[in-house]
Backbone as a printed PyTorch tensor [residue, N CA C, xyz], in Angstrom:
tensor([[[  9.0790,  30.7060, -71.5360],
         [  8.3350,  30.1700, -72.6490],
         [  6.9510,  29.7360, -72.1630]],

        [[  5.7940,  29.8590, -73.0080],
         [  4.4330,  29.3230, -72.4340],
         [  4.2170,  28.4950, -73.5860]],

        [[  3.3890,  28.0770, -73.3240],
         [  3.1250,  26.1260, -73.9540],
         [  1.4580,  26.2510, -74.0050]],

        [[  1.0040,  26.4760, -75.0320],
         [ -0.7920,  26.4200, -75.4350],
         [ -0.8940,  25.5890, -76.2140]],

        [[ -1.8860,  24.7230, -75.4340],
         [ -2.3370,  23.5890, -75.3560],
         [ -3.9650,  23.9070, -75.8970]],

        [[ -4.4420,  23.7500, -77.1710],
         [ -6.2030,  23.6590, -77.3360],
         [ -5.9430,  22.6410, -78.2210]],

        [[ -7.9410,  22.5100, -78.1400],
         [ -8.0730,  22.1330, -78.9040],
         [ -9.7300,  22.2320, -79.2530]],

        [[-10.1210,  22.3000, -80.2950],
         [-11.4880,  22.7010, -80.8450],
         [-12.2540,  21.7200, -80.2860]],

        [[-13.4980,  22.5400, -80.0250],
         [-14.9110,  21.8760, -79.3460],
         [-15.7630,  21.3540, -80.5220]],

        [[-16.3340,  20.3940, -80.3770],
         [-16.7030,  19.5290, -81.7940],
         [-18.6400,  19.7800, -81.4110]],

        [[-19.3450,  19.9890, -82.4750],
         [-20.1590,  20.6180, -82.7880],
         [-20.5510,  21.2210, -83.7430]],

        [[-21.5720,  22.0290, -84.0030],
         [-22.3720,  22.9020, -85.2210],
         [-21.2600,  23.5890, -85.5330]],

        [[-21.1270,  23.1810, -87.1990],
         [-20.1070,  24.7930, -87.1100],
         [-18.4630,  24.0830, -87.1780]],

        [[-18.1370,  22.9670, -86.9380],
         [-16.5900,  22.4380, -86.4680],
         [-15.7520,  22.9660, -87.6730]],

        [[-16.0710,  22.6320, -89.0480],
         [-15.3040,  22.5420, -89.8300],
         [-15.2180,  23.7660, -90.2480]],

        [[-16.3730,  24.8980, -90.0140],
         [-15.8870,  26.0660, -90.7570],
         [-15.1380,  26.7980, -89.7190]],

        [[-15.3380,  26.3560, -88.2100],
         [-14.4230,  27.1530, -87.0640],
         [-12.6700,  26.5760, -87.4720]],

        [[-12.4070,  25.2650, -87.5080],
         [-11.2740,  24.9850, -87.8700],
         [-10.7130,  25.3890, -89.2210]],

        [[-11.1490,  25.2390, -90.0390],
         [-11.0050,  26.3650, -91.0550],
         [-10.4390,  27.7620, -90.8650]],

        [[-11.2800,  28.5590, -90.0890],
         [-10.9070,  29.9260, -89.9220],
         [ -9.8690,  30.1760, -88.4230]],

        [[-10.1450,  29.1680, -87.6700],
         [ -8.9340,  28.9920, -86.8080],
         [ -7.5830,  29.2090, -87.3280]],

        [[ -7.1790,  27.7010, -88.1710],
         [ -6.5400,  27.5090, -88.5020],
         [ -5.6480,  28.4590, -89.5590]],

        [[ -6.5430,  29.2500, -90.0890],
         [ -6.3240,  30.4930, -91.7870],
         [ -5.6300,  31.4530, -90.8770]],

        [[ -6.6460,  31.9550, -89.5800],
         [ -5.9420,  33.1290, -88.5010],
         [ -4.5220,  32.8810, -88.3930]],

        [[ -4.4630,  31.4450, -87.5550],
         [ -3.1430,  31.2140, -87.5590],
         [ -2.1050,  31.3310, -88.3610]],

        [[ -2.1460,  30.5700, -89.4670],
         [ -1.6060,  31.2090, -90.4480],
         [ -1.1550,  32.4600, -90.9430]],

        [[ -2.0090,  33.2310, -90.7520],
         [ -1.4520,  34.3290, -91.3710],
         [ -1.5780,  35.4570, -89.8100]],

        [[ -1.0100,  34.8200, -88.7380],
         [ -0.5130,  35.4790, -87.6570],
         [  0.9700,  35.1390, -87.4120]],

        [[  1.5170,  36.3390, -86.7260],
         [  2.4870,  36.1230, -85.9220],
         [  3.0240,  35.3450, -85.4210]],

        [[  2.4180,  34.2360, -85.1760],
         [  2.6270,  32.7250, -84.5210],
         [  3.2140,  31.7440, -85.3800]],

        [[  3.0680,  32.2650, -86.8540],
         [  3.2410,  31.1280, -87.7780],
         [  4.2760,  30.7750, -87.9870]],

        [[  5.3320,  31.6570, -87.3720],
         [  6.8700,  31.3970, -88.0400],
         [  7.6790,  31.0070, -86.5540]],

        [[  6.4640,  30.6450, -85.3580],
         [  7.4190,  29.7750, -83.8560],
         [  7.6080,  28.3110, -84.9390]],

        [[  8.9820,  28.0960, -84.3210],
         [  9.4000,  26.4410, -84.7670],
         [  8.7670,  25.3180, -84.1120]],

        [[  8.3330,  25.5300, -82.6460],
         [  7.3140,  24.6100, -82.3940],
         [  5.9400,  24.6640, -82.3500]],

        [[  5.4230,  23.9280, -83.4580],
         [  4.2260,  23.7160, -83.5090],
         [  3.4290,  22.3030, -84.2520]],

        [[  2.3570,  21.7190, -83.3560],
         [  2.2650,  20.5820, -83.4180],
         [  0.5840,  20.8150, -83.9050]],

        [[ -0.5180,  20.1180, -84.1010],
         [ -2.2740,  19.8740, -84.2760],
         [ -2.6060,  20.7990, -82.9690]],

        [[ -2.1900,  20.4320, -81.6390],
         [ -2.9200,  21.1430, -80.8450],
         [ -2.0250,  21.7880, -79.5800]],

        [[ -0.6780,  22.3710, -80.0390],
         [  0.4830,  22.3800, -79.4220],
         [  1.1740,  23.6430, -79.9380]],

        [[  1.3410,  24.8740, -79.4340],
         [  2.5280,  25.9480, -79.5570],
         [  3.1500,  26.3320, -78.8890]],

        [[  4.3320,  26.2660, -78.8900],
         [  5.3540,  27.0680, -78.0310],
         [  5.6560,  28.4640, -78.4790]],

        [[  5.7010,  29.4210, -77.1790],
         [  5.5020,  30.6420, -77.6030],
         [  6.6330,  31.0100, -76.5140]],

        [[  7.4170,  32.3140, -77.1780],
         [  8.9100,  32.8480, -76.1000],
         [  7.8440,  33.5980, -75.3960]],

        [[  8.1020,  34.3640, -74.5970],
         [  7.7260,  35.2340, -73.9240],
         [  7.4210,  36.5130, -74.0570]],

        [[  8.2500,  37.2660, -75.4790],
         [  7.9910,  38.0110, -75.6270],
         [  6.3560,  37.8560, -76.3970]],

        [[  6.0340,  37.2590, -76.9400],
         [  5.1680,  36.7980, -78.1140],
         [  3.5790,  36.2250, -77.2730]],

        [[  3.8850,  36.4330, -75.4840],
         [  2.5750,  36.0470, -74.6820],
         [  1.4370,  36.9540, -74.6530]],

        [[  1.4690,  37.9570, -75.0780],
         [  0.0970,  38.7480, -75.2590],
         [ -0.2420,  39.0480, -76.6230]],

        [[  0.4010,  38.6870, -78.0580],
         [  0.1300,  38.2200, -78.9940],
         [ -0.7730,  36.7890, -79.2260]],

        [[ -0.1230,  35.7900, -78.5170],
         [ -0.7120,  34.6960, -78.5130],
         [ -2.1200,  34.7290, -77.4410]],

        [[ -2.2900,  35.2870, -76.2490],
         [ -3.0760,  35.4630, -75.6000],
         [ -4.5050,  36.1270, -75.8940]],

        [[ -4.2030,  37.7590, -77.2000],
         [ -4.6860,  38.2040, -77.8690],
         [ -5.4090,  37.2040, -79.2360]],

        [[ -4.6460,  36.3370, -80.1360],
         [ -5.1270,  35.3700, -80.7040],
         [ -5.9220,  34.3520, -80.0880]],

        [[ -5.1730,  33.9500, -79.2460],
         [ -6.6390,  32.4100, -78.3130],
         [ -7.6900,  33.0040, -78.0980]],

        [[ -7.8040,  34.6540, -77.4480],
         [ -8.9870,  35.0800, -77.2800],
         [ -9.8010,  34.9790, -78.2990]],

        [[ -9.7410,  35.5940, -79.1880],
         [-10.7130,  35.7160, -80.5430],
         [-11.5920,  34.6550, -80.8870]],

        [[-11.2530,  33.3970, -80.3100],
         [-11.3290,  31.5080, -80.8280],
         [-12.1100,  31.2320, -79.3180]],

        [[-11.9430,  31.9000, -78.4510],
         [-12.1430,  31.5740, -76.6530],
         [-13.6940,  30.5170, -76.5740]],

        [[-14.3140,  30.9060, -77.3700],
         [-16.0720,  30.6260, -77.9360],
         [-15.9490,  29.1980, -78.2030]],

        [[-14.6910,  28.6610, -79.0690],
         [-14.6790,  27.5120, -79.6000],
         [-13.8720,  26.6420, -79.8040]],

        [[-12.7040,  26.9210, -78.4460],
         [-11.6220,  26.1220, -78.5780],
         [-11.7430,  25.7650, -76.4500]],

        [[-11.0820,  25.2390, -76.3220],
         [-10.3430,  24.6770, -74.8090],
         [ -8.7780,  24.7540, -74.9360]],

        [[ -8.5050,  25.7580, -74.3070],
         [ -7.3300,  26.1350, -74.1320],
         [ -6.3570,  26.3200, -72.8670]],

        [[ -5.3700,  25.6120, -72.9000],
         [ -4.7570,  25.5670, -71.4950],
         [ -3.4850,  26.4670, -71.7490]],

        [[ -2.7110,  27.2590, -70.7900],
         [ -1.4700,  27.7210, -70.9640],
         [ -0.3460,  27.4360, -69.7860]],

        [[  0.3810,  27.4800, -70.2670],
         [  1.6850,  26.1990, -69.0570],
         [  2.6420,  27.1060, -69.2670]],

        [[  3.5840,  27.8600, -68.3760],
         [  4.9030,  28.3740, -68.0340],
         [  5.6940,  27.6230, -67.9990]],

        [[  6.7790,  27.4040, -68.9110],
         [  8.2020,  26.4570, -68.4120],
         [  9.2600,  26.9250, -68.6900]],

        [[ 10.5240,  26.7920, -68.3240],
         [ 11.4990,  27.6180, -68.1490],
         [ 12.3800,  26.2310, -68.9940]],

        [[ 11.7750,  24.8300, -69.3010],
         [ 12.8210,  24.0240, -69.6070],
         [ 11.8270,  22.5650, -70.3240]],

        [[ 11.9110,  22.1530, -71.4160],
         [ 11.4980,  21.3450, -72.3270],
         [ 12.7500,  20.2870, -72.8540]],

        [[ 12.4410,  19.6180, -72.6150],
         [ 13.1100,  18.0040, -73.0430],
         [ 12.7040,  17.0720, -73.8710]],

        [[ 13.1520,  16.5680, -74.5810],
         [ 12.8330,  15.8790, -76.0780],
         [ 13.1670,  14.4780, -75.1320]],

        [[ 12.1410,  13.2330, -75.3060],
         [ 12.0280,  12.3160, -74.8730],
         [ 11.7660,  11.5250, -76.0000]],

        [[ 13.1780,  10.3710, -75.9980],
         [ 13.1060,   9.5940, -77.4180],
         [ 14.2590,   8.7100, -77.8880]],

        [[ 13.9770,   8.7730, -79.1920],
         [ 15.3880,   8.4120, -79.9200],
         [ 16.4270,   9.3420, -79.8320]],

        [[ 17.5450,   9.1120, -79.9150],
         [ 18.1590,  10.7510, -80.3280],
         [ 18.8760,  10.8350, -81.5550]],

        [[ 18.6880,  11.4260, -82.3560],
         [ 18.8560,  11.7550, -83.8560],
         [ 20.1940,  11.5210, -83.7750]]])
């Protein structure tokens, strides 16, 4: 699983980049992973050069980190 981590660069332009960020997303491939948070997706593996292919497009106006993990833990209450 990889773990992308952005988040938009604030500047000329913020609201119509998040806007169209956000619309891409939407109506990508990505939209139907169960985890997803403001500046947080979890992506399987098969789905890493989809998502890699999407961050690119945004590369201009986002900060984006990507993290490999094999294991995620819910730290909390427990339901």
């Amino acid at each position: 699983m990889f773990l992308y981590l952005y988040d938009i660069k604030t500047g000329k332009g913020y609201n119509r980049i998040k806007r169209r960020f956000y619309y891409a997303l939407k109506r990508s491939r990505l939209s139907v992973l169960p985890f997803k948070t403001k500046s947080v997706l979890l992506v399987p593996d098969e789905l890493e050069l989809t998502a890699d292919v999407f961050f690119s497009h945004f590369s201009d106006y986002l900060v984006i980190y990507k993290v490999y993990t094999t294991n995620i833990q819910s730290i909390g209450i427990d339901e």
